[in-house]
C-alpha positions as CSV (number, residue, x, y, z in Angstrom):
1,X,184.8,179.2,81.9
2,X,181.9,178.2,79.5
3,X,183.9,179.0,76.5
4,X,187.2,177.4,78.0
5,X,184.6,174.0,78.1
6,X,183.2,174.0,74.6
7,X,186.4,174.8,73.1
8,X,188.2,171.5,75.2
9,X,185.0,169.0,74.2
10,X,184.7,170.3,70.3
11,X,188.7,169.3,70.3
12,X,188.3,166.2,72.4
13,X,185.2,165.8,69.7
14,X,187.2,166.0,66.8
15,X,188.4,162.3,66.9
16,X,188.1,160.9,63.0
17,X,186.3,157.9,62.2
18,X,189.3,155.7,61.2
19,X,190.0,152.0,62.4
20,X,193.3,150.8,63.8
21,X,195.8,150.5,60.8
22,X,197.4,147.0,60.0
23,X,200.8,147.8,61.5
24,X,199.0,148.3,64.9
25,X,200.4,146.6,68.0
26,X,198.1,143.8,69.0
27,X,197.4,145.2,72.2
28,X,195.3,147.9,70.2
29,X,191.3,146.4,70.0
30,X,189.8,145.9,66.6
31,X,186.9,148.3,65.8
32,X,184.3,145.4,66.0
33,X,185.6,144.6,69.1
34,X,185.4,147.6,71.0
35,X,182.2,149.2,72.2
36,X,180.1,146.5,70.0
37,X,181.7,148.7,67.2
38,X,179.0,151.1,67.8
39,X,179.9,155.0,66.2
40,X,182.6,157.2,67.7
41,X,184.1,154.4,69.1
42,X,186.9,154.3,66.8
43,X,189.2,155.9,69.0
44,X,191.0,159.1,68.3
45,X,194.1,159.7,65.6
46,X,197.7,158.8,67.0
47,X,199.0,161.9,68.6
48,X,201.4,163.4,66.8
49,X,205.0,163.0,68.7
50,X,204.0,160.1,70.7
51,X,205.7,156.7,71.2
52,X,201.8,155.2,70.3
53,X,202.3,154.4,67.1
54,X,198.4,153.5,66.5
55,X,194.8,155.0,67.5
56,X,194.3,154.1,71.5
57,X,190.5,153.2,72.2
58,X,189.3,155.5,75.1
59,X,187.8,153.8,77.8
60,X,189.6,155.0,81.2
61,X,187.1,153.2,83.6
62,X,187.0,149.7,81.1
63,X,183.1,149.8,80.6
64,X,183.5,147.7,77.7
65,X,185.2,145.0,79.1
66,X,184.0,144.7,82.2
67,X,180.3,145.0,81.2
68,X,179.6,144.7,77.2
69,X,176.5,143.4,77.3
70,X,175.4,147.0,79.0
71,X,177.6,148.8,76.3
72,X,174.1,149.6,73.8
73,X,172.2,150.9,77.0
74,X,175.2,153.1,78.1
75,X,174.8,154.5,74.3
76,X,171.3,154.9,75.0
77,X,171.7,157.0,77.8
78,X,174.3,159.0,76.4
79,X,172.5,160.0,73.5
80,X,168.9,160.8,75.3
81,X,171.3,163.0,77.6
82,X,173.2,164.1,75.0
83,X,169.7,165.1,73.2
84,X,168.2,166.5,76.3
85,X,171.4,168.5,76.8
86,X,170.9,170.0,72.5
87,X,167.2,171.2,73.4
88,X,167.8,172.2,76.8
89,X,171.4,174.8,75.7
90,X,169.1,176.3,73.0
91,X,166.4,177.2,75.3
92,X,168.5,178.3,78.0
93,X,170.5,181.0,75.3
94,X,167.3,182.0,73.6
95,X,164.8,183.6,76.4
96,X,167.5,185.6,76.8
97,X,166.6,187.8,74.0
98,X,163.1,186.2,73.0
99,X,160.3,186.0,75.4
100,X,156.2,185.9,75.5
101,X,154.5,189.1,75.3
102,X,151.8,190.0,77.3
103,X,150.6,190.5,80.8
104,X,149.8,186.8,81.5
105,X,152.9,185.5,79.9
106,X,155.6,187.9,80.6
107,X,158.9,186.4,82.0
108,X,160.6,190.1,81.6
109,X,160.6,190.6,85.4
110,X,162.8,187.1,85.5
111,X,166.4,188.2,85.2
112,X,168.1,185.2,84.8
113,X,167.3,181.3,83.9
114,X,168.3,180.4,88.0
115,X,165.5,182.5,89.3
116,X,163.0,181.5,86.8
117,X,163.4,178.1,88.2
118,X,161.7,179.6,91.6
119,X,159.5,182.2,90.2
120,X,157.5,179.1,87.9
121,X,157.5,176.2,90.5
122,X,154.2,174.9,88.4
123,X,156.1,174.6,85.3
124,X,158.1,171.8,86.7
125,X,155.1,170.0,86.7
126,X,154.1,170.4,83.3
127,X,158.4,169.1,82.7
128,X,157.6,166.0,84.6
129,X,154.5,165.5,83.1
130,X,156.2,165.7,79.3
131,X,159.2,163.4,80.1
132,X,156.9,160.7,82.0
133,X,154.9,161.0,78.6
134,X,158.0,160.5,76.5
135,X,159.5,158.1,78.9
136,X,156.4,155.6,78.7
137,X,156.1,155.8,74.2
138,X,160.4,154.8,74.5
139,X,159.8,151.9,77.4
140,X,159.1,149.2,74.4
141,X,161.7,150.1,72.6
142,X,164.5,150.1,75.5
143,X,162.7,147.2,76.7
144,X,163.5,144.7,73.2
145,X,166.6,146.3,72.8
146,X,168.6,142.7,73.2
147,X,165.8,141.2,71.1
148,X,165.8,142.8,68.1
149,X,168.4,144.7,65.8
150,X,168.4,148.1,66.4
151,X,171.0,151.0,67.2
152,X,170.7,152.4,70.5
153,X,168.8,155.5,70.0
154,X,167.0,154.6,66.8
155,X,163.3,155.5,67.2
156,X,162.6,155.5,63.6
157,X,161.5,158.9,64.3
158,X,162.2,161.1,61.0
159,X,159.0,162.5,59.9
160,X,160.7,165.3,57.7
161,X,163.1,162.8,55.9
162,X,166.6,164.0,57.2
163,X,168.1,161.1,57.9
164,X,170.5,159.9,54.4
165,X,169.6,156.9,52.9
166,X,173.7,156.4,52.3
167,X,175.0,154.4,54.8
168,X,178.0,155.9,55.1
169,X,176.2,159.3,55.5
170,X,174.0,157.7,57.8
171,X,177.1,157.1,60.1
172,X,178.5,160.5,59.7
173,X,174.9,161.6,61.0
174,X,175.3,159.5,63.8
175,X,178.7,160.4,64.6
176,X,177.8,164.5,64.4
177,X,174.5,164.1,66.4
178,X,176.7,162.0,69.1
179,X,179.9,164.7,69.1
180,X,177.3,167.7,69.3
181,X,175.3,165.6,72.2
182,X,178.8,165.4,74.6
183,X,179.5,168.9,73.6
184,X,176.0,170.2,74.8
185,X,176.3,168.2,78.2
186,X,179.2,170.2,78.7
187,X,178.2,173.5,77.9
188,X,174.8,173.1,79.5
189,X,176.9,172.4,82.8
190,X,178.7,175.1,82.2
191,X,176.1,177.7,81.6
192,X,174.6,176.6,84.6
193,X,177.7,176.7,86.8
194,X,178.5,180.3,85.3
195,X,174.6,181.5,86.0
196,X,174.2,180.2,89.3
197,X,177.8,181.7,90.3
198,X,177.5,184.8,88.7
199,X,173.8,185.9,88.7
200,X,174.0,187.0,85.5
201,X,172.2,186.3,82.1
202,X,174.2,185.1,78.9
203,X,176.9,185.4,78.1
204,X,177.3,184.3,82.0
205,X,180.5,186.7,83.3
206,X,181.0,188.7,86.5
């Protein structure tokens, strides 16, 4: 199941970053147009076969028309979640083959990622503790988001330097931090699902 979900969401990921050709129909929204023109919403390539001639924006419950002005805090959520999701798939895989030594710190007896949520009940504390920090340094930020220009999820956080100074390698950043971010929510589901219904460690099956 969990590898039927990553493989659907890396091909649904794979839209490229193109705009609407010229000989589009005019029903077919401009790229500054839709979603604030914000990356990945380009819309996907024209499916090969099909009577659409031209890329078809994807937006099956009409979010951008119905609210834009919420369209940069919808990004904003997406990509904390989609951030979240990164960090939280990485540390649900990797306890299963690294863990703390020692008496005080040993999480061998834990078999699987469901029942450690029961067997450390004071951990959650420390969670809330850490995303109530994080949450109250962002607050200014999402706060001025109308008043100011900057991208939803733009920090300027980048104390190592990875982020290009090109812009258009600054949008392909964007676009491959966003595709892994939907990607992650999905497998993180999945891994869940799989190790709550199963019982069993990674790789999650009966």
């Amino acid at each position: 199941m969990v590898k039927t979900l990553m493989i659907a969401a890396a091909l649904a990921g794979t839209a490229s970053a193109f705009a609407p050709s010229q000989s589009a129909p005019k029903a077919v929204t401009s790229l500054n147009e839709f979603a604030n023109g914000l990356v990945g919403g380009e819309g996907p390539e024209p499916i090969p076969f099909s009577s659409q001639g031209s890329s078809v924006n994807w937006d099956p419950c009409g979010f951008t028309e119905r609210a834009p002005e919420w369209v940069p805090w919808f990004r904003e959520a997406e990509l904390k979640h989609g951030r979240a999701a990164m960090l939280a798939t990485v540390g649900i895989v990797v306890p299963e083959f690294v863990r703390i030594p020692g008496e005080q710190f040993s999480f061998e007896s834990i078999p699987n990622i469901i029942d450690a949520h029961d067997a450390l009940p004071d951990s959650m504390i420390q969670i809330f503790a850490w995303i109530s920090f994080i949450e109250a340094c962002t607050f200014p930020a999402l706060a001025n988001m109308n008043n100011y220009d900057r991208q939803p999820g733009d920090y300027s956080f980048d104390p190592l330097g990875f982020f290009p100074e090109d812009e258009a390698a600054q949008e392909r950043i964007k676009l491959v931090e966003l595709k892994n971010g939907r990607l992650a929510m999905i497998a993180i589901g999945g891994m869940v699902t799989q190790a709550t219904m199963t019982g069993h460690g990674f790789p999650y099956l009966p």
